[in-house]
N, C-alpha and C positions, 0 to 999 in steps of 0.2 A: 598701835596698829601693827608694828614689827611682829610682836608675838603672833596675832591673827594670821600673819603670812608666814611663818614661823610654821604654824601649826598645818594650814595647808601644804604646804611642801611636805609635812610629814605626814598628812593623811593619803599623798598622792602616792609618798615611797613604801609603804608597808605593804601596799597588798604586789606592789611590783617586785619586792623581796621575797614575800611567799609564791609568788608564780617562779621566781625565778629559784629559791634554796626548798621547795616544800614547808610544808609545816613544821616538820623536827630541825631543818635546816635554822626557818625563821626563830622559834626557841633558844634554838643554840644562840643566834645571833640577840635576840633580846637578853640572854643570860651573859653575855659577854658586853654587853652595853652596861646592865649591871653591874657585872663587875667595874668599868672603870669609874661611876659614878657615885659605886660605894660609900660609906669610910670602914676602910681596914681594919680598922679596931672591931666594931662595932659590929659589920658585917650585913649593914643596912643605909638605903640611904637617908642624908641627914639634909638639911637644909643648910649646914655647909657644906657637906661635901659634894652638894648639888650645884652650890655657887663656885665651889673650886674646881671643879671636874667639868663644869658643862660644854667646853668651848672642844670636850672633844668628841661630842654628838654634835657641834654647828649649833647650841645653845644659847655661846655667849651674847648675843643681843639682848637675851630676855630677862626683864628687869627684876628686880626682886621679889615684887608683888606677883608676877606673873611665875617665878619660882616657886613660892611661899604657897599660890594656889594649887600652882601642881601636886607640891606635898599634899596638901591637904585632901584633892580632891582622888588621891590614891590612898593614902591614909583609910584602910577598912578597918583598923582595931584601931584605931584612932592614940597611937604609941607616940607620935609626932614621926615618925620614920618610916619608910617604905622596905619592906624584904622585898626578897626574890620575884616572890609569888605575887605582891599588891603589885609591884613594877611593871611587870607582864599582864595583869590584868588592866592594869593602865590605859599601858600603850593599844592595848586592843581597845578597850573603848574612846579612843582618842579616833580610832581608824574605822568609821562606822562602815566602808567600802567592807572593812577588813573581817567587822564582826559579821557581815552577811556570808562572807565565805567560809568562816570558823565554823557557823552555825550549817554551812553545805558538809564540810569535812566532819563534823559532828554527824550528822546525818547519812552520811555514808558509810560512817563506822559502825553505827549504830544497825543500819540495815547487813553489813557484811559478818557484825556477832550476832544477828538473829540468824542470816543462814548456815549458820556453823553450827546451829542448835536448831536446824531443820524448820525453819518458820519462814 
């Protein structure tokens, strides 16, 4: 059950970091969470260097299995490793508050390059 609560407190903080850093802000801050989670070598994360890093996103409670799933369930080219990119997509579907508002910021971009092109 730690992890359930684990995870709520993280769906509660994401969209309150996008209100507060914008979108490019939150990025930056999800690429720098990356970063420490990494491994260095590799340049991805690993499922150890998830179990060695976690405690400095407030992770360390979450057991291995509940590690092991996270991998996997961001694992989109199924490498055993997370880049950049699968991390970030992640975390946003971890934050379903958050993916409703991606999808408003998606949409307003989206209307602001149509009227650039007169539509």
């Amino acid at each position: 059950m730690a992890g359930a609560d684990k995870r709520a407190d993280f769906e509660d903080l994401l969209p309150v970091m996008a209100s507060k850093l914008g979108g490019e802000g939150l990025i930056d801050e999800l690429c720098n969470g990356f970063q420490l989670l990494m491994d260095k070598e590799r340049g991805v994360i690993t499922m150890e260097s998830l179990k060695k890093n976690a405690a400095f996103l407030g992770l360390q409670d979450l057991s291995e299995d509940e590690l092991v799933s996270m991998v996997k369930e961001g694992d989109l080219d199924r490498d055993g490793a997370l880049n950049q990119m699968e991390f970030c997509v992640l975390m946003f579907r971890l934050s379903p508050e958050l993916m409703q508002e991606s999808r408003f910021w998606l949409e307003e971009a989206l209307e602001e390059e149509l009227k650039s092109y007169g539509f």
